[in-house]
VOFIZA-704609 format. One record per residue: residue number from 1; residue in three letters; x, y, z of N, C-alpha, C in turn. Coordinates in steps of 0.05 Angstrom, whole numbers, padded with zeros to 5 digits. Example, Ala and Ser with C-alpha at 12.3 -4.5 7.8 and 13.67 -1.06 7.14 Angstrom:
<atoms>
<1 "ALA" <00264 -00114 00156> <00246 -00090 00156> <00264 -00066 00156>>
<2 "SER" <00257 -00045 00142> <00273 -00021 00143> <00258 00001 00157>>
</atoms>
This chain:
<atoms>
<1 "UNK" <00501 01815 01076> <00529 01822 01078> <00533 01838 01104>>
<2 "UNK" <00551 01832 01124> <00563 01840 01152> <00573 01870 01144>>
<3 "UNK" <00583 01888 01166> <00599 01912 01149> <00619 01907 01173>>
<4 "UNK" <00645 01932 01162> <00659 01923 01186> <00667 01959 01183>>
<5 "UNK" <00672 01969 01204> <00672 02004 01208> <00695 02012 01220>>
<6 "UNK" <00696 02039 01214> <00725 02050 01234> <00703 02084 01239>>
<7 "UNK" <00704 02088 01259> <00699 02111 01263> <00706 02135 01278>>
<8 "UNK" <00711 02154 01268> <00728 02176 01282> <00749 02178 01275>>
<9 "UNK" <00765 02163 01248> <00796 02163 01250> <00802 02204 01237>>
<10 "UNK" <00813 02204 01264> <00828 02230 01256> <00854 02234 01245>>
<11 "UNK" <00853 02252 01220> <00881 02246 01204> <00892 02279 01198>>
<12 "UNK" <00914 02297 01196> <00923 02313 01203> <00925 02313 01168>>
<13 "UNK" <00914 02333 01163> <00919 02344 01124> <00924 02365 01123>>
<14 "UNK" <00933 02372 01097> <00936 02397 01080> <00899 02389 01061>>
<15 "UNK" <00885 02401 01066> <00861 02421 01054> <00850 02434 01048>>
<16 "UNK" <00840 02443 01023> <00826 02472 01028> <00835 02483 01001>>
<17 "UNK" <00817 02506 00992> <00824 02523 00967> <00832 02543 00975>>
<18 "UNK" <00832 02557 00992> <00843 02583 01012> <00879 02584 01014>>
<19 "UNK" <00890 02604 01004> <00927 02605 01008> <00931 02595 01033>>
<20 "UNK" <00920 02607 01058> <00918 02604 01081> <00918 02569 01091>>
<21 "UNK" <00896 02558 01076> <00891 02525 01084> <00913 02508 01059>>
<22 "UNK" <00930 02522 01049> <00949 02511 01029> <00978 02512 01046>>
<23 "UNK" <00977 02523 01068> <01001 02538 01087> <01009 02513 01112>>
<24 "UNK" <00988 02501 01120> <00987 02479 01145> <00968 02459 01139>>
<25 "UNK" <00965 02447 01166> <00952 02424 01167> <00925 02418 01184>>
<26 "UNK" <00905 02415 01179> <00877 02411 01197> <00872 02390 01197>>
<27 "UNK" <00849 02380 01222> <00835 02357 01222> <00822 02355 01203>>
<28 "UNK" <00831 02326 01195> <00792 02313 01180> <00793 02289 01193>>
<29 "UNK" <00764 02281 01195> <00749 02267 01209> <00737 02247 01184>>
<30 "UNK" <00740 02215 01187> <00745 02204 01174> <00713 02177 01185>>
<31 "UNK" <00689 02174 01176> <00677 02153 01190> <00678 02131 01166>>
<32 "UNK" <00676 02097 01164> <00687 02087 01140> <00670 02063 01147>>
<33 "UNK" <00650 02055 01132> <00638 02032 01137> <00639 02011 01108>>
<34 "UNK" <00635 01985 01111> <00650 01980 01087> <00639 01942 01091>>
<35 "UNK" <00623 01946 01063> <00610 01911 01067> <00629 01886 01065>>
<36 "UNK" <00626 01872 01081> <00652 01851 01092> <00635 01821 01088>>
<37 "UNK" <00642 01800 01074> <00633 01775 01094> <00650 01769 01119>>
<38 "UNK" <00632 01776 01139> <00651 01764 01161> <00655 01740 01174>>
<39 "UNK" <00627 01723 01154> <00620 01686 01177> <00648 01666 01170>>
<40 "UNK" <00672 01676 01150> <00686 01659 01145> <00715 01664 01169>>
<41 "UNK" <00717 01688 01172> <00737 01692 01189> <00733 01695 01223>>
<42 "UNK" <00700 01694 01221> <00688 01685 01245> <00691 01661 01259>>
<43 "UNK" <00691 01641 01230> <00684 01613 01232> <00720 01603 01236>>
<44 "UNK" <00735 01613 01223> <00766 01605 01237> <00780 01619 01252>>
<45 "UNK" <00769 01642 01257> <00782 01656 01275> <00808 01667 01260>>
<46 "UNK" <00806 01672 01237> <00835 01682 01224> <00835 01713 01206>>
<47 "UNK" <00842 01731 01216> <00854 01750 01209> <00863 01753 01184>>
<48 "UNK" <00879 01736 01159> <00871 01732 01136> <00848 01734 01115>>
<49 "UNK" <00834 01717 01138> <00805 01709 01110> <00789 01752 01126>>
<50 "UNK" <00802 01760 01146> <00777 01793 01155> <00789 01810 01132>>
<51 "UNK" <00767 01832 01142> <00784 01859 01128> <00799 01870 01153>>
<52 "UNK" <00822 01877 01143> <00837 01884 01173> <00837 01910 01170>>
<53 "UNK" <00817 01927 01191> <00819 01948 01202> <00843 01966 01193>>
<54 "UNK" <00857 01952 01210> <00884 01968 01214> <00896 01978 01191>>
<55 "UNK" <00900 01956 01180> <00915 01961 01150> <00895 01981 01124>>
<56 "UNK" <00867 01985 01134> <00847 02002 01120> <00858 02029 01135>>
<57 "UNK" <00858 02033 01157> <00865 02050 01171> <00891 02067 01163>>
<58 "UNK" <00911 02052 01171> <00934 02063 01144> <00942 02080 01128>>
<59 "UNK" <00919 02055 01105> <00929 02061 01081> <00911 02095 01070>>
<60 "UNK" <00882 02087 01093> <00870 02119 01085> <00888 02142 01103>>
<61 "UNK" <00903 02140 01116> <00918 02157 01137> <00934 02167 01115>>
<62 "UNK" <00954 02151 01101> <00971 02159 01074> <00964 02168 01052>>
<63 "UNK" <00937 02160 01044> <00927 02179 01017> <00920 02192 01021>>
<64 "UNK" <00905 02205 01059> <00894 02236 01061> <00918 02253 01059>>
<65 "UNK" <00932 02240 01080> <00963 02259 01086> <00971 02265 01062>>
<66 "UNK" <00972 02252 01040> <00998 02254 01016> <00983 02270 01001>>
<67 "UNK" <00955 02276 00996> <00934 02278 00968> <00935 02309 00970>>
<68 "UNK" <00942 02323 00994> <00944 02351 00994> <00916 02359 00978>>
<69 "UNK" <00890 02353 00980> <00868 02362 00973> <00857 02385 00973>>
<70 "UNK" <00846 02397 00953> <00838 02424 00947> <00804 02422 00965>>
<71 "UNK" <00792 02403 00950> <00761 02388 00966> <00752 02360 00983>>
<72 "UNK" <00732 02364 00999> <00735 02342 01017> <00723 02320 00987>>
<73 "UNK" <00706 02329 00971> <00685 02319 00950> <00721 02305 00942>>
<74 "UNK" <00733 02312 00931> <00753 02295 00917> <00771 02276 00937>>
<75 "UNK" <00771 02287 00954> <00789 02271 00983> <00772 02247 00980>>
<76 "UNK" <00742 02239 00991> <00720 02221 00992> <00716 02206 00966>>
<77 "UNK" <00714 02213 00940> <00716 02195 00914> <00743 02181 00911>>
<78 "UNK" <00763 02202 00918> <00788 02187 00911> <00790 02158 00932>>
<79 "UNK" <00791 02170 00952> <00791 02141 00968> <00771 02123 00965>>
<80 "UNK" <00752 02119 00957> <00729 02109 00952> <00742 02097 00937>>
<81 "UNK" <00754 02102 00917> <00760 02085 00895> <00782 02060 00902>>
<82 "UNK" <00797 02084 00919> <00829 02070 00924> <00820 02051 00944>>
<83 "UNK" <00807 02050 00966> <00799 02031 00981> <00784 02013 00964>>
<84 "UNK" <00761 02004 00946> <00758 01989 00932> <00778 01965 00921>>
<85 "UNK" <00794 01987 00898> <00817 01974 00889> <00838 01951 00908>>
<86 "UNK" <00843 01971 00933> <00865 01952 00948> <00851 01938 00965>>
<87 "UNK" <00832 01931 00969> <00827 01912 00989> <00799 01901 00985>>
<88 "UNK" <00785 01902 00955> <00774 01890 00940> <00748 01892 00963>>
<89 "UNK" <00741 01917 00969> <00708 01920 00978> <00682 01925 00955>>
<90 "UNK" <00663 01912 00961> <00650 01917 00944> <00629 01943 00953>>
<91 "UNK" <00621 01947 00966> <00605 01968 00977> <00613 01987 01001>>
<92 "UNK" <00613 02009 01002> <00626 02026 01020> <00610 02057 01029>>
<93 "UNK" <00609 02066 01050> <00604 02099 01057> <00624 02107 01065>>
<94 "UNK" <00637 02126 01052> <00659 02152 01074> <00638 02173 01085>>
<95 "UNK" <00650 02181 01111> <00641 02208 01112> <00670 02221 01127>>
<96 "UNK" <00666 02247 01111> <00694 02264 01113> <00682 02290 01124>>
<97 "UNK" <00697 02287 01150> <00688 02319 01157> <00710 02334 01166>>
<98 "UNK" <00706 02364 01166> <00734 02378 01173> <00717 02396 01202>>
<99 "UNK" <00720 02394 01221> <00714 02412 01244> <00723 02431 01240>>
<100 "UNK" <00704 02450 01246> <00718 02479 01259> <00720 02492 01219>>
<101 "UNK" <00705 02479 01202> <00715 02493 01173> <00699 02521 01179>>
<102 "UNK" <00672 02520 01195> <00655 02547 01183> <00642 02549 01213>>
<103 "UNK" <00653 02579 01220> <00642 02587 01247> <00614 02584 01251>>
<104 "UNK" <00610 02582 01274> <00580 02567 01282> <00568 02534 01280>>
<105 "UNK" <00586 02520 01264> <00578 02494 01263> <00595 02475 01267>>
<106 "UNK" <00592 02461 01287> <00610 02439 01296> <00629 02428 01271>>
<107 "UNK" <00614 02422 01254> <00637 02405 01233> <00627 02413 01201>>
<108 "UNK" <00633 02411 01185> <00618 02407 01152> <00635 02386 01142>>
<109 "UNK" <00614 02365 01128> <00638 02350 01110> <00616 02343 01085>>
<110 "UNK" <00621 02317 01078> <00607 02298 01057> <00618 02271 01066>>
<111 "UNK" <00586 02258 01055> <00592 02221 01044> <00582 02219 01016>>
<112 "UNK" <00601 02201 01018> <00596 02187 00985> <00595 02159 00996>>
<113 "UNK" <00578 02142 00980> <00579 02117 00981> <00578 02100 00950>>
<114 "UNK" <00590 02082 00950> <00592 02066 00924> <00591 02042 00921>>
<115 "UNK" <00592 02029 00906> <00586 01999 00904> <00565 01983 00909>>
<116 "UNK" <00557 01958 00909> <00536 01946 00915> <00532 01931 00942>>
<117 "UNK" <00524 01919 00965> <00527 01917 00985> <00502 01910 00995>>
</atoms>
């Protein structure tokens, strides 16, 4: 099985258990790899038979933005699932990171991965 990836998508959220991180909006950092057959949309050249990026891109841009998440752990399952569901992946890794969460370290996040692949 081929994968097909997006990496780096940065998406502007409400996160955090803190009053303070319940007040605005921070980066999270979004990497998304995700098992694809790709030899059929290879083989016609059609955008139909792919997984279209774009429209993965999106749709996770709208359920970070909207989910107003307390944890990145629930941000990462939830989409996990919801990407499954809508665009019928069978195997997947998120990794969710929030920069700048904990002084001294470039980033903290989590991956979850699910499905078979």
């Amino acid at each position: 099985m081929n994968r097909v990836f997006v990496e780096g998508l940065s998406v502007q959220a409400v996160i955090g258990t803190y009053d303070w991180e319940r007040e605005l909006s921070q980066t999270v950092v979004l990497d998304l790899e995700m098992a694809w057959d790709t030899s059929s949309p290879a083989e016609h050249d059609d955008l139909a038979q792919a997984l279209d990026y774009t429209a993965v891109c999106r749709f996770t841009t709208d359920l970070v933005q909207q989910g107003r998440f307390h944890l990145l752990e629930t941000l990462a399952e939830r989409l996990a699932a919801a990407l499954q569901e809508q665009f019928g992946i069978r195997w997947l890794r998120i990794r969710v990171a929030k920069p700048g969460a904990v002084a001294g370290a470039r980033t903290v996040g989590v991956v979850v991965e699910r499905g078979e692949g």
